[in-house]
N, C-alpha and C positions, 0 to 999 in steps of 0.2 A: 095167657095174654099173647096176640098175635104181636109178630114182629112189626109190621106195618102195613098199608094198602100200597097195595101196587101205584095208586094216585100219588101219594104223600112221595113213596122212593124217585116215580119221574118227575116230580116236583125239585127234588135235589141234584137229579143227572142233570135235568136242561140249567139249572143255573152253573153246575158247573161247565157244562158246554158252554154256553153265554161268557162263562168268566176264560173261557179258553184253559182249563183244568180238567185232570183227570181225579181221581181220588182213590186215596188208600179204602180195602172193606173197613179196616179200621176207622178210619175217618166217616165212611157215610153212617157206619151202625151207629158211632158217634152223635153223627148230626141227626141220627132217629130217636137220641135218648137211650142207648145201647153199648156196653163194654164189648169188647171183642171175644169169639167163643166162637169153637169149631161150627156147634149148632146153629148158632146164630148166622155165621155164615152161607150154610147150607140152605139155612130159609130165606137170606138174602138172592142164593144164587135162583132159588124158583123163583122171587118175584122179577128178579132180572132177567128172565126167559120170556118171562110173560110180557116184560114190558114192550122187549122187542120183537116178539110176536104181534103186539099190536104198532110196534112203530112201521115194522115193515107193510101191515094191512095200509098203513095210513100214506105209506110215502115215505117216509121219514127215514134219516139215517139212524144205525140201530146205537143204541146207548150205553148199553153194559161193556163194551170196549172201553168206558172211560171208569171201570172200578178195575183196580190194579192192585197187585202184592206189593209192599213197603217193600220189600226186598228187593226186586228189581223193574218194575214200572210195568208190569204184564201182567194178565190178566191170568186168572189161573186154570186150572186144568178144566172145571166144568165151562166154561167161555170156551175153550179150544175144541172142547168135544161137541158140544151144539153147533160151534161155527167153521171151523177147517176147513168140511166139504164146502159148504155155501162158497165159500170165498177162495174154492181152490187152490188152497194152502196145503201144500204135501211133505213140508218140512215140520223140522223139529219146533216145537213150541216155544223153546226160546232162544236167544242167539238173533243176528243180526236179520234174518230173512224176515223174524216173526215180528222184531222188534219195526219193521218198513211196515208190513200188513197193519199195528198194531197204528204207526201215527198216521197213515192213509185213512186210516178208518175213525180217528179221532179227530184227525184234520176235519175230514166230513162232517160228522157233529158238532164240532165246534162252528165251522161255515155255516152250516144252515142254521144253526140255534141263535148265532150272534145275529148271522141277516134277518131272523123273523121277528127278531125282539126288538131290531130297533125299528119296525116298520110304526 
């Protein structure tokens, strides 16, 4: 049984961008019909590569910034290793420099998801 289509997961990013929310992984496998589990995560983390491979094709601000660790609102290690360079980030992953990259980048999805939704 696959996890999910890459459609169904951006279907859950952009409402939570719309609602101005990020999400625990625990939370979105949830909202997939899914308990939390290493694996599970890891299949989440491909579809979240892919999704903002195509967000970035399209324009778009990228989305997987807004699935975060319950523990402390960050995004975890596979997000830091896809994105650091892109966004010029040469500090430590967590801590206050990553935690500015992290609401800059969520501000942004959250901005443009709420503006297009309510056009």
């Amino acid at each position: 049984m696959s996890l999910a289509t890459p459609k169904e997961v951006r279907a859950h990013l952009i409402a939570a961008a719309a609602a101005g929310t990020a999400l625990s992984y625990g939370e979105l496998l949830e909202q997939l019909g899914f308990r939390f589990s290493r694996p599970k995560m890891r299949a989440l983390c491909k579809i979240l590569a892919a999704i903002d491979e195509d967000a970035e094709a399209a324009g778009e601000p990228e989305l997987a910034v807004l699935v975060v660790r319950q523990s402390d609102g960050l995004p975890g290690q596979g997000w830091w290793v896809g994105s650091w360079e892109k966004h010029g980030h040469r500090g430590d992953w967590e801590g206050p420099d990553a935690r500015r990259l992290v609401e800059r980048l969520q501000a942004r999805a959250f901005g443009y998801w709420q503006a297009r939704l309510r056009r």
